[in-house]
N, C-alpha and C positions, 0 to 999 in steps of 0.2 A: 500195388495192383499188377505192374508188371510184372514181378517177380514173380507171384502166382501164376498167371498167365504162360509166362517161359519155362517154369515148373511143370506147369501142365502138359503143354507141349514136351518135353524133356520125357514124360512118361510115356504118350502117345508113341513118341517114336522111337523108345529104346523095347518096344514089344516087336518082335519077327514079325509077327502075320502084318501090323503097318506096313512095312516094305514090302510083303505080299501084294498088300492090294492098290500097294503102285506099278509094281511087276506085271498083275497078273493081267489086266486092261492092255499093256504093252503087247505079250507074249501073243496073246488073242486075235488082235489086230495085226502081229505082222505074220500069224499062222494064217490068216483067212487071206492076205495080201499075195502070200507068198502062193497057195493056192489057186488063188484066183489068176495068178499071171500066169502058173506052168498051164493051166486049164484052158487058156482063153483062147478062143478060137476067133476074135471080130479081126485079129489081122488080116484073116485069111478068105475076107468075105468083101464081096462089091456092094458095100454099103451104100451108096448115092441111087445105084440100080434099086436095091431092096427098099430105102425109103420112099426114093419116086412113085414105085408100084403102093404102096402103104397108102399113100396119101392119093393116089388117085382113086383106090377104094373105100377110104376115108370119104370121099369127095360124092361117091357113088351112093354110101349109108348116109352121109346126112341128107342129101337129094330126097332119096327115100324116106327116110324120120320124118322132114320137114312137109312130105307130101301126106302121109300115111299120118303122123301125130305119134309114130311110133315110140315110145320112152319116155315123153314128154318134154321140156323144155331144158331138164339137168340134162337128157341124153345126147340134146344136140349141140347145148354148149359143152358136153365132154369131148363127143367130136372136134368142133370147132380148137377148140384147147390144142386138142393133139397134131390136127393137119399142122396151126400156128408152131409149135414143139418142131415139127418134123419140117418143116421151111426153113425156118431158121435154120438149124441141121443143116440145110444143102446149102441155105444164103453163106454162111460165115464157115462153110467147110468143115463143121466138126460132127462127128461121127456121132450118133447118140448114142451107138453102143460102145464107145469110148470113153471112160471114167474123165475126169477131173480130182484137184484135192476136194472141189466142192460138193463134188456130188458122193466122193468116198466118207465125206464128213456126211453129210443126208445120214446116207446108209449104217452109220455107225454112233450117231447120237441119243438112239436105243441103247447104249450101252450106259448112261447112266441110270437104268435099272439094277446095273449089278452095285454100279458106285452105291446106289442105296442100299443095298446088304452091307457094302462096306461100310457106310455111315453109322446104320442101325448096329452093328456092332460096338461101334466104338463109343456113340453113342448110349447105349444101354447099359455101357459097365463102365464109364466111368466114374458115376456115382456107388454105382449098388458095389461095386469092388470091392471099393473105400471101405464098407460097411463090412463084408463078406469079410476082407482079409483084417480087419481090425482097425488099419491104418487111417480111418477117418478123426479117432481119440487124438493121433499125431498132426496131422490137419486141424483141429480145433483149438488146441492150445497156444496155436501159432497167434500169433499178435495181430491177426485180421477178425477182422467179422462175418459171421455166417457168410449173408447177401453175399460177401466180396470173393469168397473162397467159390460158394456156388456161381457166380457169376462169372470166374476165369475159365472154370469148368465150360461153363455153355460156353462163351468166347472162344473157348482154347478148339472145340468141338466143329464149332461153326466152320473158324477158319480152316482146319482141317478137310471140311467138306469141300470148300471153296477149292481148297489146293487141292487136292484131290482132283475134283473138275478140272481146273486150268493146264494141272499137269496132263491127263487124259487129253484133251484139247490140243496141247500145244503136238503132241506125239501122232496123233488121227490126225493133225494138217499135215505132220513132217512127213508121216507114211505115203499119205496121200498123194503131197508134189511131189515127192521121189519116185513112187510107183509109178503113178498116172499126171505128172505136170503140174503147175502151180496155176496153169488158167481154167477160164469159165467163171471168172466171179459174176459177171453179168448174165451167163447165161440163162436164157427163160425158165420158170418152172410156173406151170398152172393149178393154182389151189381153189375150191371151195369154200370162199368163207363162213363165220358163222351163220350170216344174213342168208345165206345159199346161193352169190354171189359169186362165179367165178372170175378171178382176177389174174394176172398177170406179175408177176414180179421176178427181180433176180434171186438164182437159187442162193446165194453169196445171203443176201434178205431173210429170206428163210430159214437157212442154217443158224445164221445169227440171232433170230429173233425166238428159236428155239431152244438154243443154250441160255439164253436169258432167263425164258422162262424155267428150262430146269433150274436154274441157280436156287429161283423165287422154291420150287417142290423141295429144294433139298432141304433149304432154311426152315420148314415147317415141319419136315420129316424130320430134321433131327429137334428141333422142340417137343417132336413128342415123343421121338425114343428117349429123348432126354428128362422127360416128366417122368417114364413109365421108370427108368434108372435110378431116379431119385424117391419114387412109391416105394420100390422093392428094396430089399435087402441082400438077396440073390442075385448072383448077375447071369445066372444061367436063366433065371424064370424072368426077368427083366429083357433078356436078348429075345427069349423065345415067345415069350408076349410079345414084343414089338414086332418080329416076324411074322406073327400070326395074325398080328393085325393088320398088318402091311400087304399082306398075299389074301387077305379071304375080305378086305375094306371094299375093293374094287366088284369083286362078286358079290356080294350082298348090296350094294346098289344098282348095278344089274337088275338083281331078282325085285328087287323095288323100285324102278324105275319109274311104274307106274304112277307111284303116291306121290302126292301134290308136296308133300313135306320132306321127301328123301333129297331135294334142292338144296335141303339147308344143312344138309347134314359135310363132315369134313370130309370125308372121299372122294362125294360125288363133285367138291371143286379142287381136288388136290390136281389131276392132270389139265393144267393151264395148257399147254398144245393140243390141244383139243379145238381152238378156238383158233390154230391158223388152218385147219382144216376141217369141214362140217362132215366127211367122211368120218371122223374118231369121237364126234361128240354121239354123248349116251341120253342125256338129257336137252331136249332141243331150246327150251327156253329160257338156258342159263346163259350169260353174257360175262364177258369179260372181267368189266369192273365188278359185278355184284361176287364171283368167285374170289376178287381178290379181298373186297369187303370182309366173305364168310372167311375167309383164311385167316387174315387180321384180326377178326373178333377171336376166332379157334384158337388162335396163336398167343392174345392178350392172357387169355381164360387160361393154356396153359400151363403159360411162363408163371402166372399169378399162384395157381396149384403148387408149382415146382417150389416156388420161393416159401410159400405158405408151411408149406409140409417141412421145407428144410429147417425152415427154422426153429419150428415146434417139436421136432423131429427129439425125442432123449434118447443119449448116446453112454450106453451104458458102461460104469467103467470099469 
């Protein structure tokens, strides 16, 4: 089983566009870093002056809100939130309009959006390849069983994604403390939770409890690039189904929102960060565990397809 596995990996990484889309997440982040410094103007501003006056107009709106009912109750704890944000600021001397590695990570954990093109790629052909280029007949004679051969495949895929991640990750902290410092892990950040609860935690908390959850979105994204790779026999119409499903999943539950049963459906729980901020959720009565439930069942049903099909699968000689 290892051998397959190492095998697999051996192929993964001796294609160019691999190391592309290790590169390419680097390249990105230290073109927007490098940007972002010649640009930056907060050196050259009296920030303590600018916050003070903020927060005593902050101080003025919520007065008002709370007298008037103006926004209602989310309005004046957004307020409250922010004056809390901008104290701190002047309590512990740190600039808000001055980055941290933590808050450059924030800013840039959106980028495993792209990681998933990169996933769904590699994903998507490394079964339908096998088939397209012939090479599956050399794969089958080999002294393993179906299950084992598809099985190192999804492993080999997974862990890819993971590395993938961890390397992105480790490069958005390095840029980060080297552009902007390696502090702020406790600094405040105020979110909305699911319950519509505004809370308080460090942004360090945050950051981290986001990359977690993408880990969880990529493990299912590639389950299913990895089903649609193992249906197909093309790994062009395998790639570009999985992107099309990928890019137009989120929009069609949108436009469904409304239906009582669009809950259950895989899309509408794939984005798990949603639920550290009530801001980004689409559907208000979706909860945590029940999304990771509907992912797990999604996920059972696919892996089970994939196996199904591969095995039944006649490979003509």
């Amino acid at each position: 089983m290892l051998s397959l596995l190492q095998n697999e990996f051996v192929k993964i990484f001796n294609r160019p566009r691999t190391w592309v889309f290790f590169i390419l997440p680097l390249v990105i982040m230290l073109g927007v870093t490098i940007y972002s410094k010649v640009t930056d103007e907060s050196m050259n501003r009296d920030w303590k002056q600018e916050v003070r006056a903020e927060i005593k107009q902050s101080e003025k709106d919520l007065e008002e809100a709370k007298k008037n009912g103006a926004g209602g109750e989310d309005y004046v704890q957004i307020i409250e939130g922010d004056i809390k944000q901008k104290q701190y600021a002047l309590d512990n001397n740190l600039s808000p309009y001055e980055k941290t590695t933590w808050t450059f990570m924030k800013e840039f954990v959106p980028i495993s959006s792209l990681l998933g093109l990169f996933v769904i790629v590699v994903a998507s052909d490394i079964v339908s390849s096998e088939f397209s280029k012939g090479t599956i007949k050399m794969l089958l004679i080999r002294p393993f069983s179906r299950w084992k051969i598809l099985l190192s495949k999804f492993l080999a895929t997974l862990l890819f994604a993971i590395l993938l991640w961890f390397v992105t990750l480790f490069f958005m902290w390095m840029i980060g403390g080297v552009a902007y410092g390696f502090g702020g892990f406790s600094q405040p950040h105020f979110i909305q939770n699911a319950e519509g609860v505004w809370k308080e935690q460090a942004i360090s908390t945050y950051v981290l409890a986001n990359i977690g959850l993408e880990i969880i979105e990529l493990a299912v994204l590639v389950t299913l690039s990895f089903m649609i790779s193992t249906l197909f026999f093309s790994n062009s119409v395998a790639i570009g189904l999985a992107m099309l499903v990928m890019f137009t999943g989120g929009t069609i539950v949108q436009l469904l929102q409304s239906k009582e049963w669009v809950k259950y459906t895989l899309f509408a729980n794939m984005d798990l960060t949603q639920f550290l901020n009530k801001d980004f959720m689409v559907i208000d009565d979706l909860t945590m565990p029940f999304s990771l439930a509907v992912l797990a069942v999604y996920t059972a049903l696919m892996l089970a397809i994939t196996f199904t099909v591969f095995q039944k699968r006649d490979v003509k000689s």
